[in-house]
DOBAMI-736751 format. One record per residue: residue number from 1; z, y, x of N, C-alpha, C in turn. Coordinates in steps of 0.02 Angstrom, whole numbers. Example, Ala and Ser with C-alpha at 12.3 -4.5 7.8 and 13.67 -1.06 7.14 Angstrom:
# DOBAMI-736751
+-----+--------+--------+--------+--------+--------+--------+--------+--------+--------+
:   i :    n_z :    n_y :    n_x :   ca_z :   ca_y :   ca_x :    c_z :    c_y :    c_x :
+-----+--------+--------+--------+--------+--------+--------+--------+--------+--------+
:   1 :    390 :   -284 :    660 :    390 :   -225 :    615 :    390 :   -165 :    660 :
:   2 :    354 :   -112 :    642 :    357 :    -53 :    684 :    394 :      2 :    645 :
+-----+--------+--------+--------+--------+--------+--------+--------+--------+--------+
//
This chain:
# DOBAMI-736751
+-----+--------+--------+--------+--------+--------+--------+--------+--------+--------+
:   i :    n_z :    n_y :    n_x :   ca_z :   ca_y :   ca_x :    c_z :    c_y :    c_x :
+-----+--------+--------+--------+--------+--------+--------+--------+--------+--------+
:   1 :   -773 :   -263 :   -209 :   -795 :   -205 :   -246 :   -761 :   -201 :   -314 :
:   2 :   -772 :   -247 :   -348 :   -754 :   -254 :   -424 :   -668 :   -247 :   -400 :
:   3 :   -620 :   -272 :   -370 :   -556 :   -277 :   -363 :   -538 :   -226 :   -344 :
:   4 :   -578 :   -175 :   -319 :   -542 :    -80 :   -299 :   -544 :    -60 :   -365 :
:   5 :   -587 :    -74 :   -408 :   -591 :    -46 :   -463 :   -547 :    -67 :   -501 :
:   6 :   -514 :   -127 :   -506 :   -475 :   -159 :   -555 :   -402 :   -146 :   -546 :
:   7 :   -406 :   -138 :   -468 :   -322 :   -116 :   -449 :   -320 :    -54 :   -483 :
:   8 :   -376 :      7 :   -476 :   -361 :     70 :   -505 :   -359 :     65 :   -588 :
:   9 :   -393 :      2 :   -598 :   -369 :     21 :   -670 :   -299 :      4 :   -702 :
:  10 :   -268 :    -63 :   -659 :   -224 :    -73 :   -682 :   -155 :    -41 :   -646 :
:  11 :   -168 :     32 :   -602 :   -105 :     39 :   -595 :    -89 :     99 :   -618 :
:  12 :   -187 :    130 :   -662 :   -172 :    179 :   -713 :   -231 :    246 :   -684 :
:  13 :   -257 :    217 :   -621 :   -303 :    274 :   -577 :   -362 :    295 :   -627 :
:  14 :   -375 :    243 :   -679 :   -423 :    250 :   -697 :   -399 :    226 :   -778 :
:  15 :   -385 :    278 :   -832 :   -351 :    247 :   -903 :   -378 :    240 :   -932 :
:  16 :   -359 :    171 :   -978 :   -389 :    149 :  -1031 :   -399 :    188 :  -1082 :
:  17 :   -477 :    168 :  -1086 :   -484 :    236 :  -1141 :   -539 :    312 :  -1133 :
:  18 :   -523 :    312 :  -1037 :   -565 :    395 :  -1034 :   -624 :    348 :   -974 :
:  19 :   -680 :    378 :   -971 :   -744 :    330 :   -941 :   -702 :    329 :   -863 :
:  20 :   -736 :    296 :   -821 :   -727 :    296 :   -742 :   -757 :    366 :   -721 :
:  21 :   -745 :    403 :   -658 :   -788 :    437 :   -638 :   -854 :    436 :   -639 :
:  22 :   -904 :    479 :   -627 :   -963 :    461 :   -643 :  -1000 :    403 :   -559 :
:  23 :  -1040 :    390 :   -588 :  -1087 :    328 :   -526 :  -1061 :    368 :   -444 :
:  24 :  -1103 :    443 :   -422 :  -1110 :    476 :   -377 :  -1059 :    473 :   -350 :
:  25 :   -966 :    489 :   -383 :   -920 :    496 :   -364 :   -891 :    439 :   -359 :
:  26 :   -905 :    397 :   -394 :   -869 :    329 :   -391 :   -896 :    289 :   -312 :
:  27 :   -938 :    288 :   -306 :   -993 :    261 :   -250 :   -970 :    297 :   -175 :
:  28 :   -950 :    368 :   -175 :   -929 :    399 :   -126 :   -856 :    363 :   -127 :
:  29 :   -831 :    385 :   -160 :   -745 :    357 :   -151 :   -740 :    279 :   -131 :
:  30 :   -760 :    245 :   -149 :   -783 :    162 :   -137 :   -810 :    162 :    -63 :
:  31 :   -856 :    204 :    -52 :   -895 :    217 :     23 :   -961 :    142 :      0 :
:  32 :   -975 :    145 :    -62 :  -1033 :     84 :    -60 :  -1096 :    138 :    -80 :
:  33 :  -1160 :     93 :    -75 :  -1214 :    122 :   -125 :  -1218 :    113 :   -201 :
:  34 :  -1255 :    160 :   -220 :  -1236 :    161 :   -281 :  -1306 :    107 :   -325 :
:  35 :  -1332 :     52 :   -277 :  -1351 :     10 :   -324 :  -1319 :    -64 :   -324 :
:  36 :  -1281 :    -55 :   -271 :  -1221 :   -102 :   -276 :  -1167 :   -101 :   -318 :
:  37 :  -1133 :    -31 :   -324 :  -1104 :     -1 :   -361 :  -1112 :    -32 :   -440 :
:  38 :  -1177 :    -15 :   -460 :  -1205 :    -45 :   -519 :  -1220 :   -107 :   -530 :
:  39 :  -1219 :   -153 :   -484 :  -1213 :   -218 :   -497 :  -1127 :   -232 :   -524 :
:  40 :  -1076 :   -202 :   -470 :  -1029 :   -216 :   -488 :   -991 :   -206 :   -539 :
:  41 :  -1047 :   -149 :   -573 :  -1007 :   -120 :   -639 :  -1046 :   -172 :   -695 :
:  42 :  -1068 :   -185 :   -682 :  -1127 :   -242 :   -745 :  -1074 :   -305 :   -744 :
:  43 :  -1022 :   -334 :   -675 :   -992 :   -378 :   -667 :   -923 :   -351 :   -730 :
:  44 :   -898 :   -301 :   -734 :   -862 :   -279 :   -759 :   -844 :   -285 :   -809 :
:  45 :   -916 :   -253 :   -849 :   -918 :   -261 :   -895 :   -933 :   -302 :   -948 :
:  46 :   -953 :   -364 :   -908 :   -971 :   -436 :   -925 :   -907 :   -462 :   -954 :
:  47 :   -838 :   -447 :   -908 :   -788 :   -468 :   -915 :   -720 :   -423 :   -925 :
:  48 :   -769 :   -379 :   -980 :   -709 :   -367 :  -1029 :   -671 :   -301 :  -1004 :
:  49 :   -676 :   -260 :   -917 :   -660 :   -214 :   -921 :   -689 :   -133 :   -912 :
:  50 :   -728 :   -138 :   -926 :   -779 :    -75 :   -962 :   -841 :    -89 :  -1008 :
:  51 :   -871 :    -17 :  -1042 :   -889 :    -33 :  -1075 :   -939 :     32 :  -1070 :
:  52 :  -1026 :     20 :  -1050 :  -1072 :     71 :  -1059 :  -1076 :    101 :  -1109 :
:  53 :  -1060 :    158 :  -1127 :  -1086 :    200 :  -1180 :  -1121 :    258 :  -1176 :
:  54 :  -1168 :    276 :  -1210 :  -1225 :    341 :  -1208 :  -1191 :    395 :  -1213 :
:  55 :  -1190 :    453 :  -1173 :  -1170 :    471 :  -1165 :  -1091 :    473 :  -1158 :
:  56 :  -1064 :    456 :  -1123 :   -991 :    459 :  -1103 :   -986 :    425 :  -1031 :
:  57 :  -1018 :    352 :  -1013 :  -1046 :    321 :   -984 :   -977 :    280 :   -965 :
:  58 :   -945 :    260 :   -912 :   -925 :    179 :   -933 :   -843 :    183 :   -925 :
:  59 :   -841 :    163 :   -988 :   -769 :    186 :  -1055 :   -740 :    117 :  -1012 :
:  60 :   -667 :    135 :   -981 :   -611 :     77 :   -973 :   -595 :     54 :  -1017 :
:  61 :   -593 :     -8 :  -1054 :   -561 :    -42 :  -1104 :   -512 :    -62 :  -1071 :
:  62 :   -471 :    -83 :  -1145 :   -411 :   -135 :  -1144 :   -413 :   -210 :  -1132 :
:  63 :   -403 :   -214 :  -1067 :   -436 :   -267 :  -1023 :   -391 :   -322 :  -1077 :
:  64 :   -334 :   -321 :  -1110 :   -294 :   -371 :  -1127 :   -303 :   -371 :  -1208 :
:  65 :   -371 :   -342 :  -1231 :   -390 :   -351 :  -1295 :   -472 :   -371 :  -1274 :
:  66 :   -500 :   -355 :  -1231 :   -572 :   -346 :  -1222 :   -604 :   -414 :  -1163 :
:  67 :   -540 :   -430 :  -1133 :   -542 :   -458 :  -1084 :   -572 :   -536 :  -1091 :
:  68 :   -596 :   -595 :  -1036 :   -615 :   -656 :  -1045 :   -568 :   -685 :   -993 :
:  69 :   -582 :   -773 :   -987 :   -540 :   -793 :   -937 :   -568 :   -788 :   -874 :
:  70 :   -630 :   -748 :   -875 :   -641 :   -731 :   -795 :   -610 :   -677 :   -775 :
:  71 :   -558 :   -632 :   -826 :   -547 :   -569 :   -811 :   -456 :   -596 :   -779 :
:  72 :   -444 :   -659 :   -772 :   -381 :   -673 :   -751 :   -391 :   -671 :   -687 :
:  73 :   -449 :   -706 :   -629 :   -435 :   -728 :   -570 :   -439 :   -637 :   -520 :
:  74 :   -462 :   -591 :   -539 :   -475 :   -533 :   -522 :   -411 :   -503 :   -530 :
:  75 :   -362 :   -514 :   -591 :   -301 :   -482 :   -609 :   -225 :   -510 :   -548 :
:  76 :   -254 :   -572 :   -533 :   -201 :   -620 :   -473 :   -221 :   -590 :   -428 :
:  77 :   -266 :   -577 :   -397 :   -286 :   -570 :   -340 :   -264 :   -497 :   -315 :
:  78 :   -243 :   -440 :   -362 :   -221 :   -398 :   -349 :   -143 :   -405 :   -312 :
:  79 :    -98 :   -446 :   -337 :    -34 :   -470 :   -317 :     17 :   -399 :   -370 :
:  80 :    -15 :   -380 :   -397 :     30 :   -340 :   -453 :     95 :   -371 :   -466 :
:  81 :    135 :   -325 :   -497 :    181 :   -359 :   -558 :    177 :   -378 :   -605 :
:  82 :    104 :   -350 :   -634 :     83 :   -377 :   -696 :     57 :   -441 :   -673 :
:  83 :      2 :   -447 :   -634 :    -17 :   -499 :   -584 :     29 :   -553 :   -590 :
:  84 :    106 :   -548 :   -562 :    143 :   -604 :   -552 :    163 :   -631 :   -604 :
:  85 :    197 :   -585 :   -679 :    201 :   -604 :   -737 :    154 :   -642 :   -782 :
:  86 :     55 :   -631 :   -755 :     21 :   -684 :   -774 :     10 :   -737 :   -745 :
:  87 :     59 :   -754 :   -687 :     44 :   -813 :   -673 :    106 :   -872 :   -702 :
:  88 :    152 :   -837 :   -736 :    210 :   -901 :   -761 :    160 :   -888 :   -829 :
:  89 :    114 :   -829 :   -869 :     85 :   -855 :   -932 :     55 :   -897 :   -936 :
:  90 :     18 :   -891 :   -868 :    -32 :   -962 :   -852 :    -22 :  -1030 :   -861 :
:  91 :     42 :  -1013 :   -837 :     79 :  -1069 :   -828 :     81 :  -1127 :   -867 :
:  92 :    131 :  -1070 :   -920 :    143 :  -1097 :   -991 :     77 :  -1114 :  -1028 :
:  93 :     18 :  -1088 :  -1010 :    -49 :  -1115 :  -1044 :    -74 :  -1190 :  -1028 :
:  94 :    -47 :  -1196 :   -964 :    -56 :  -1261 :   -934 :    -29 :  -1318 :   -966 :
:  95 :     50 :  -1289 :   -974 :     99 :  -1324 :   -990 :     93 :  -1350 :  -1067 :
:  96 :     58 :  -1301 :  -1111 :     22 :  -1338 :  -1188 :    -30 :  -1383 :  -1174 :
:  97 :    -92 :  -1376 :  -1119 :   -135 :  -1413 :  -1145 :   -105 :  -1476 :  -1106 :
:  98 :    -94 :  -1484 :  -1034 :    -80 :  -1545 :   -983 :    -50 :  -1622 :  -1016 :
:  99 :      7 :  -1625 :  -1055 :     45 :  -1681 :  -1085 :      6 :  -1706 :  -1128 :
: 100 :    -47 :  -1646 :  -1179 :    -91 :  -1682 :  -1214 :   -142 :  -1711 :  -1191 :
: 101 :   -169 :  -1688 :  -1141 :   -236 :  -1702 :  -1084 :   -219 :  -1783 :  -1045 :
: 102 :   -139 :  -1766 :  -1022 :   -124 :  -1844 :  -1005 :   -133 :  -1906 :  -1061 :
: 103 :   -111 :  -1890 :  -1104 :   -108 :  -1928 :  -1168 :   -160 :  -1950 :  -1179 :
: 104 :   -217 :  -1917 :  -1199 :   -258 :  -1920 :  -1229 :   -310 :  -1975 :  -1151 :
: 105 :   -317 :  -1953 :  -1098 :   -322 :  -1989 :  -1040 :   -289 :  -2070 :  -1050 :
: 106 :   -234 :  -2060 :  -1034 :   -201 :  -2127 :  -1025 :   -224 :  -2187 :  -1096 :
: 107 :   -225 :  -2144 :  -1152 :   -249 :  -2204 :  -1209 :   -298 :  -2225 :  -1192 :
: 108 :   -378 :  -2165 :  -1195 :   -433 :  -2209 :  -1169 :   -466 :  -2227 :  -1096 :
: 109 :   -428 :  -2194 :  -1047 :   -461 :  -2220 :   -981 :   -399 :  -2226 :   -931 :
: 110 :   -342 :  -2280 :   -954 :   -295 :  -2286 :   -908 :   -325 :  -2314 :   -849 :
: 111 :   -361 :  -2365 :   -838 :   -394 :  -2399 :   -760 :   -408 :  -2314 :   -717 :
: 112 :   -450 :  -2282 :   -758 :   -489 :  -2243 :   -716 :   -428 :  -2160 :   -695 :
: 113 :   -364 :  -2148 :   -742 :   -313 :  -2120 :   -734 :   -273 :  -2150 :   -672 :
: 114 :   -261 :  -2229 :   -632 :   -230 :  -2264 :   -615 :   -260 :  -2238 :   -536 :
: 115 :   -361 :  -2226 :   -569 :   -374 :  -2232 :   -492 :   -387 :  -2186 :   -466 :
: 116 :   -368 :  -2128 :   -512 :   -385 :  -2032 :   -486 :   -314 :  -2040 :   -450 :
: 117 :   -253 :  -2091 :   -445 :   -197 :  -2048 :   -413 :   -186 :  -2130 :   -375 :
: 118 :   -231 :  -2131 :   -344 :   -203 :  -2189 :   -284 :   -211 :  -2146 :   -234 :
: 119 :   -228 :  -2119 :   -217 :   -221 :  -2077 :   -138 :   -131 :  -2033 :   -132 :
: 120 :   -122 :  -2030 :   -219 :    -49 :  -1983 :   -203 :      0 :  -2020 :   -153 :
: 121 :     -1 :  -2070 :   -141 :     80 :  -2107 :   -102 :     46 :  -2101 :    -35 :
: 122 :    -12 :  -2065 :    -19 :    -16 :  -2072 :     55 :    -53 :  -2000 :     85 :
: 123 :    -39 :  -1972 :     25 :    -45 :  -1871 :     36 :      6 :  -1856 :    103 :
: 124 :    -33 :  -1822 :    155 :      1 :  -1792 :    208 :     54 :  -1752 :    195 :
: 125 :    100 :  -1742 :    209 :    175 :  -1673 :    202 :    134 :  -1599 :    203 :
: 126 :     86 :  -1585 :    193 :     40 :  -1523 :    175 :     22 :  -1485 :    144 :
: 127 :     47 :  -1429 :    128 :     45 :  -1386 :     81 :    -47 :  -1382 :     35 :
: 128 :    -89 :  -1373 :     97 :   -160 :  -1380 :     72 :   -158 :  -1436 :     41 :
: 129 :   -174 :  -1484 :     65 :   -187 :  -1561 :     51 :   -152 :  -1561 :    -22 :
: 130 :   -103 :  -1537 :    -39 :    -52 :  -1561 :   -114 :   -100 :  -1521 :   -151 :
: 131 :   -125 :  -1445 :   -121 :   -165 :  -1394 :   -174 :   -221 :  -1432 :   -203 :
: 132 :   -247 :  -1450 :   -170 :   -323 :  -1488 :   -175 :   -305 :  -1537 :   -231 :
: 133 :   -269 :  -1567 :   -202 :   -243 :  -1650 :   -234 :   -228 :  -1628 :   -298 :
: 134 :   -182 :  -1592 :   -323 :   -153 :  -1555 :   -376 :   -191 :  -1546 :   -428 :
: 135 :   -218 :  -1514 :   -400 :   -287 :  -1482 :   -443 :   -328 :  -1513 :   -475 :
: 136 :   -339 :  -1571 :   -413 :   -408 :  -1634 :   -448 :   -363 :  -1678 :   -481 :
: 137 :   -307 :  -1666 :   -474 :   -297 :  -1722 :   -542 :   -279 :  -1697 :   -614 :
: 138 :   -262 :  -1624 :   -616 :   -254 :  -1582 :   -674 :   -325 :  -1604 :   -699 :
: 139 :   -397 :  -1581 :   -652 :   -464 :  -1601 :   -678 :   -476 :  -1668 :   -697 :
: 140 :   -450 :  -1719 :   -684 :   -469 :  -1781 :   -683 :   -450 :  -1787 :   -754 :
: 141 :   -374 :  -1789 :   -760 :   -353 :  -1801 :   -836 :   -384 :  -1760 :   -898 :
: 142 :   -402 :  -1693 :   -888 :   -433 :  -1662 :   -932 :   -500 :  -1688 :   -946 :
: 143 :   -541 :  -1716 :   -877 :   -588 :  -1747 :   -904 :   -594 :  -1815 :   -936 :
: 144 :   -542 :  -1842 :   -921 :   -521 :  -1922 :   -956 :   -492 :  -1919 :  -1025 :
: 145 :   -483 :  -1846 :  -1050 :   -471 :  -1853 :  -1100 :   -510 :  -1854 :  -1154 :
: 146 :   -519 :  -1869 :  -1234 :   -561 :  -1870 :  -1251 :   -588 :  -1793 :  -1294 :
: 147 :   -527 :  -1748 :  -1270 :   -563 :  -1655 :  -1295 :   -580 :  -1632 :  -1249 :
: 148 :   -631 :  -1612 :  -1253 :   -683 :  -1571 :  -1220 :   -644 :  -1510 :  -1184 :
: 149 :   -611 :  -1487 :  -1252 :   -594 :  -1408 :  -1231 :   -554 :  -1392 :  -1163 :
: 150 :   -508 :  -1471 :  -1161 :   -454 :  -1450 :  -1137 :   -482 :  -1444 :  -1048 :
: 151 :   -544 :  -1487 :  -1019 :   -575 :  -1472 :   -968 :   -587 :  -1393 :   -954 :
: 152 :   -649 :  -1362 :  -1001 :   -680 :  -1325 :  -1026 :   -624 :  -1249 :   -978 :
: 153 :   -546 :  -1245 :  -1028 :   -499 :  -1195 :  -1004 :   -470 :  -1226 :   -955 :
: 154 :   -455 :  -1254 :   -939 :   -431 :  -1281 :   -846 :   -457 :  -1281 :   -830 :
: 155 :   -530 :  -1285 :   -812 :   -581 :  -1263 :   -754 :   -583 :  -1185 :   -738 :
: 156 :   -560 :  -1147 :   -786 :   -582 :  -1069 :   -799 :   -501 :  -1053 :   -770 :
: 157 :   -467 :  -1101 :   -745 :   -398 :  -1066 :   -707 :   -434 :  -1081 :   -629 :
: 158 :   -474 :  -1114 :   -593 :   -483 :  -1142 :   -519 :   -457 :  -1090 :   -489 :
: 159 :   -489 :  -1033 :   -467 :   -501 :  -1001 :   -423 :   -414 :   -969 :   -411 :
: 160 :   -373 :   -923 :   -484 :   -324 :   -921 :   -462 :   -264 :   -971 :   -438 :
: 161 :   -276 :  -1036 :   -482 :   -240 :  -1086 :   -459 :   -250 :  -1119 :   -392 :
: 162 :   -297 :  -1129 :   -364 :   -296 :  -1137 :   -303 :   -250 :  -1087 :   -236 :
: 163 :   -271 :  -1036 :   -254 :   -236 :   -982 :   -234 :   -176 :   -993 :   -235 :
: 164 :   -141 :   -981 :   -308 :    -66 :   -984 :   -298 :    -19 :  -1054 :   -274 :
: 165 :    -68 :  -1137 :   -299 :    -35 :  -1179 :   -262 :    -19 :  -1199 :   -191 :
: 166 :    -50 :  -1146 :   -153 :    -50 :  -1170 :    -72 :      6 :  -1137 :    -77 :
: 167 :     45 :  -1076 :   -102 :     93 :  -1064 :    -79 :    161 :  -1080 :   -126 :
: 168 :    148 :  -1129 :   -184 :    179 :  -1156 :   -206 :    219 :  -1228 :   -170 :
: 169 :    160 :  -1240 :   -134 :    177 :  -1335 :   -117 :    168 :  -1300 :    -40 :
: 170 :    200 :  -1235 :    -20 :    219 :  -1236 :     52 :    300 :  -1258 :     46 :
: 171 :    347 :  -1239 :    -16 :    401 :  -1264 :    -16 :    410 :  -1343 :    -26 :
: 172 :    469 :  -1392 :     20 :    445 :  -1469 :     17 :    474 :  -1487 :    -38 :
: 173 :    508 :  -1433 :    -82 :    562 :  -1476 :   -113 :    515 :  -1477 :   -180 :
: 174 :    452 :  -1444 :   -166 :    365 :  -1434 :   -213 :    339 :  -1501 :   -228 :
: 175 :    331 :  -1519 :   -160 :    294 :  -1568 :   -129 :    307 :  -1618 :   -151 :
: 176 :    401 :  -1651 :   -157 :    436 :  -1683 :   -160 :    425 :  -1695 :   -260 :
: 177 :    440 :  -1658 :   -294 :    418 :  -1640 :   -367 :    360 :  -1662 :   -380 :
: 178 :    295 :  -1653 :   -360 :    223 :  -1698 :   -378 :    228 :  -1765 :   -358 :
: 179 :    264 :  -1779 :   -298 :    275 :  -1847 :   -279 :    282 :  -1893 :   -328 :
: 180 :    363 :  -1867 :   -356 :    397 :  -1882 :   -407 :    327 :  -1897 :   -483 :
: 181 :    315 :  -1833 :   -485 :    253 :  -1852 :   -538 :    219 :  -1894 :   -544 :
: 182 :    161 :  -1897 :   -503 :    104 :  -1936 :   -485 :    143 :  -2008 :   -499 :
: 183 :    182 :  -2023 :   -456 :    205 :  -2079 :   -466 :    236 :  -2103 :   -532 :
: 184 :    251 :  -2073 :   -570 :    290 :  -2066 :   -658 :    230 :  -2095 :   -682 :
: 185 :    172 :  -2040 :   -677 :    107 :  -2032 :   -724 :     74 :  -2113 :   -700 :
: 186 :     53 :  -2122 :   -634 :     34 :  -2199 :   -625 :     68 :  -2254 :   -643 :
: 187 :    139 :  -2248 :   -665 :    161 :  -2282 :   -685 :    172 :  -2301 :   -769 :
: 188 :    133 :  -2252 :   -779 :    118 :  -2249 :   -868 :     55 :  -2264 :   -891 :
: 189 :     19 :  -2247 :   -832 :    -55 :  -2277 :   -839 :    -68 :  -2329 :   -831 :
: 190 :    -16 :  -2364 :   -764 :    -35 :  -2448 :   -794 :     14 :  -2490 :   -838 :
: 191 :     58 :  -2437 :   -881 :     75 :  -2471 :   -940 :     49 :  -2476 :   -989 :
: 192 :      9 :  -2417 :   -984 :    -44 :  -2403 :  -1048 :     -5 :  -2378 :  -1099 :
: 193 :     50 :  -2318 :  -1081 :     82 :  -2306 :  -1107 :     92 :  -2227 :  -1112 :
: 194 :     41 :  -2210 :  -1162 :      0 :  -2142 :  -1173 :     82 :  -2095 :  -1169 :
: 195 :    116 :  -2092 :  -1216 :    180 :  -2050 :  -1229 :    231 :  -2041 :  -1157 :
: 196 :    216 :  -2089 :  -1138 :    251 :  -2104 :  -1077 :    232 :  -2039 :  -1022 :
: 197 :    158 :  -2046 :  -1018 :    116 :  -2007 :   -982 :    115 :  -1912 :   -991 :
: 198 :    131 :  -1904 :  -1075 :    128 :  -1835 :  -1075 :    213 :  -1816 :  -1057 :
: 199 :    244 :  -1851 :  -1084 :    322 :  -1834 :  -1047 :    336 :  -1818 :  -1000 :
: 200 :    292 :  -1851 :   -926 :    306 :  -1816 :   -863 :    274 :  -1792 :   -839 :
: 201 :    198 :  -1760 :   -885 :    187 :  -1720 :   -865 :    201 :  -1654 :   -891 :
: 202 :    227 :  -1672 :   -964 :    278 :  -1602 :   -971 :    326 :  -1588 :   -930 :
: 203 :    344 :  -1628 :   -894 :    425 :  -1624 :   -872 :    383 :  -1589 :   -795 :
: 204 :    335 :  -1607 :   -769 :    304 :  -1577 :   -689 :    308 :  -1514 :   -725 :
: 205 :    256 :  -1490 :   -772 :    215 :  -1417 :   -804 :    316 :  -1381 :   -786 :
: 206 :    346 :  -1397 :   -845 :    410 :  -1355 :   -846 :    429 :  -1343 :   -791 :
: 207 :    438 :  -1407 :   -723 :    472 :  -1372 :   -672 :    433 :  -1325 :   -633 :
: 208 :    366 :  -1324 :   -641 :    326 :  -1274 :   -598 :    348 :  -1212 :   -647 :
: 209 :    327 :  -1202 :   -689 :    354 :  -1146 :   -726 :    412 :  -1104 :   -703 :
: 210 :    488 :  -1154 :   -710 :    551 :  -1119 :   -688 :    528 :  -1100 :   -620 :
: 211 :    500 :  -1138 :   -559 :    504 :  -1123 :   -500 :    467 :  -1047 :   -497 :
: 212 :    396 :  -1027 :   -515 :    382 :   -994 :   -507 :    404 :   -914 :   -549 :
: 213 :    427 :   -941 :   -610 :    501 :   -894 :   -629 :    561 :   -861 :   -589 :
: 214 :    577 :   -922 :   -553 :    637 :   -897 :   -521 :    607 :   -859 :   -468 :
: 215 :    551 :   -869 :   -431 :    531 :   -816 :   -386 :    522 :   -758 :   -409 :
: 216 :    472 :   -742 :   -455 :    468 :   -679 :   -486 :    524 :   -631 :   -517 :
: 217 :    568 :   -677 :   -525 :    675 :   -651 :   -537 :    671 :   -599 :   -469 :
: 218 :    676 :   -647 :   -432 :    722 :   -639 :   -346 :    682 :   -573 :   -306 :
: 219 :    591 :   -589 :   -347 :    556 :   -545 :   -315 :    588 :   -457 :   -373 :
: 220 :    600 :   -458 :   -432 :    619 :   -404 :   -453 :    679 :   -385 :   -439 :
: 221 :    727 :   -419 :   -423 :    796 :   -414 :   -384 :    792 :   -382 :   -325 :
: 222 :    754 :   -398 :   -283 :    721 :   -355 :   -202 :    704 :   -316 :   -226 :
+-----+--------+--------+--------+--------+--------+--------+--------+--------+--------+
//
């Protein structure tokens, strides 16, 4: 429900700035009821892209001034162009907090960093299996670290990141790249060698970045 609405806003059906149609018409065009309807618009507006007002009734905002980080996994899911361009921003969001998250991990809980990535050397050749894996160890280190925050905004990426890594780590030469990691990062954790640790995982963050760059190239080239 909320994602018909979001595609129309973001491909202009509905502009920032003039209200949505009213409930009656919106509800027909949707083909829902209109107290569903109104649940979904309360979701909306929770997150940043409308806004009830008395008389005018519900004003499209500027989702990219008004917006929260729940207003990202709704924006992927469309598969836009804008869509694809927030997922290398993402990226790069990752790519600031992760090296510090390792760091900060590896100083005070290298044993317990050592033992979030013993399963990596015996991960199946699987695109799923790497997503999953991936993921829980982005979570692991954020929670081993000793800032809060940095959990806090990597949890608030799950839903699109899950998403986009299954079809990230369907390529092997993906697969082959975390390998490489995991194994770097365990090997810094039982040096106890914090600097060591954010280096490769800067060096993973960057190559996911270019990779998913160069697709979004090749995909504007087509």
């Amino acid at each position: 429900m909320e994602d018909a609405i979001i595609r129309r806003i973001l491909d202009g059906t509905y502009p920032t700035g003039r209200p949505l149609p009213l409930e009656r018409e919106l509800a027909a065009a949707l083909e829902v009821g209109r107290p569903t309807l109104r649940e979904a618009l309360q979701r909306l507006e929770r997150d940043g892209w409308i806004a009830s007002q008395k008389g005018v009734g519900n004003l499209v905002l500027d989702y990219r001034r008004t917006g929260t980080l729940n207003t990202l996994g709704p924006i992927l899911r469309t598969g836009s162009k804008y869509a694809q361009e927030l997922v290398v921003h993402m990226l790069e969001v990752r790519a600031l907090l992760m090296p510090d998250a390792a760091r900060g991990a590896v100083r005070t809980n290298p044993a317990r960093v050592v033992a979030a990535l013993a399963e990596s050397a015996a991960l199946p050749d699987e695109a799923e299996t790497f997503a999953r894996f991936d993921w829980y160890v982005n979570r692991q280190l954020t929670l081993l670290s000793p800032n809060p925050l940095f959990h806090l905004i990597v949890k608030s990426m799950d839903p699109p990141y899950e998403d986009l890594s299954v079809g990230y780590f369907g390529a092997p030469e993906n697969r082959a790249a975390s390998r490489r990691f995991y194994e770097g990062l365990q090997r810094a954790a039982m040096a106890h060698d914090a600097e060591a640790a954010a280096a490769v995982t800067a060096e993973a963050m960057q190559y996911s970045i270019g990779w998913f760059a160069a697709l979004l190239a090749a995909l504007e080239v087509s």
